[in-house]
N, C-alpha and C positions, 0 to 999 in steps of 0.2 A: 867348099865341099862339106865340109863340115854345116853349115848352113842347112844346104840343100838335102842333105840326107839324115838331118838332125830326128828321121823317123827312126833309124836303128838304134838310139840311144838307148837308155836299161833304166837310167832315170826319166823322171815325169817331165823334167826341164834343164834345159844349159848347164852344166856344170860350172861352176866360176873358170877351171881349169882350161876349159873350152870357151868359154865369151873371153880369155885372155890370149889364147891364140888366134881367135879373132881378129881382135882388136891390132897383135903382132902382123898378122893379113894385111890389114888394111892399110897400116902404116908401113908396111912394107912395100903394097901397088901404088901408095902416093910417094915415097921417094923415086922407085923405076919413073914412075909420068915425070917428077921431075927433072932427072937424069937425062929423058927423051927428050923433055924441052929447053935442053941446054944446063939444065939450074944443076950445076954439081957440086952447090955448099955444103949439102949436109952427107955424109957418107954412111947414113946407120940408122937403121931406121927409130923411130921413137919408142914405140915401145920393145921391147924385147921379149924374143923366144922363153916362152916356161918348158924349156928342155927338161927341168926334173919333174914337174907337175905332170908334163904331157905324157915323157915315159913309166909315171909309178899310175898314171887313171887307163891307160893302154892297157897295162900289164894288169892291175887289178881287175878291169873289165873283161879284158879277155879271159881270163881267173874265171869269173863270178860266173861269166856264159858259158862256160866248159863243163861248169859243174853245174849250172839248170839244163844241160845238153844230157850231161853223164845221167841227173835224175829222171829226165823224161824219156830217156830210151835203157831205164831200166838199170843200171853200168855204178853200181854204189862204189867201185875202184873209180873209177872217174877214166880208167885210161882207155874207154871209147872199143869200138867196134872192133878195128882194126887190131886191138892185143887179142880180144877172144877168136878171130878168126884165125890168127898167128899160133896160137896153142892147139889147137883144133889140130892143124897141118902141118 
């Protein structure tokens, strides 16, 4: 997924934080194949989840877009359409 829709990114290219969940992906679909075809040695997959990595580029991205959102429709509060229409009514 990430892959495939690596168009909505905010960076020019992959994040490192992003080619490591990747990477977590991949070695995660090659142990399942394994699993399927009998082979139950290894129990985990090789590389491991950037659970902290993935949650603080989430969160900062989601951040960064919120606030080129607030600047392009005007909203220097940042808190969107939905509070000015609240005060309004």
């Amino acid at each position: 997924m990430v892959v495939r829709r690596a168009d909505l990114l905010i960076e020019p290219s992959m994040p490192p934080v992003l080619l490591h969940l990747c990477a977590h992906v991949t070695s995660s679909e090659i142990l399942v194949a394994r699993w399927a075809a009998g082979d139950l040695t290894d129990q985990i997959a090789l590389i491991r989840y950037p659970a902290d990595g993935v949650l603080e580029y989430a969160s900062s991205s989601f951040a960064t877009l919120k606030r080129r959102q607030a600047d392009l429709l005007g909203d220097p509060t940042g808190r969107g359409l939905f509070s000015r229409a609240r005060r309004r009514g």
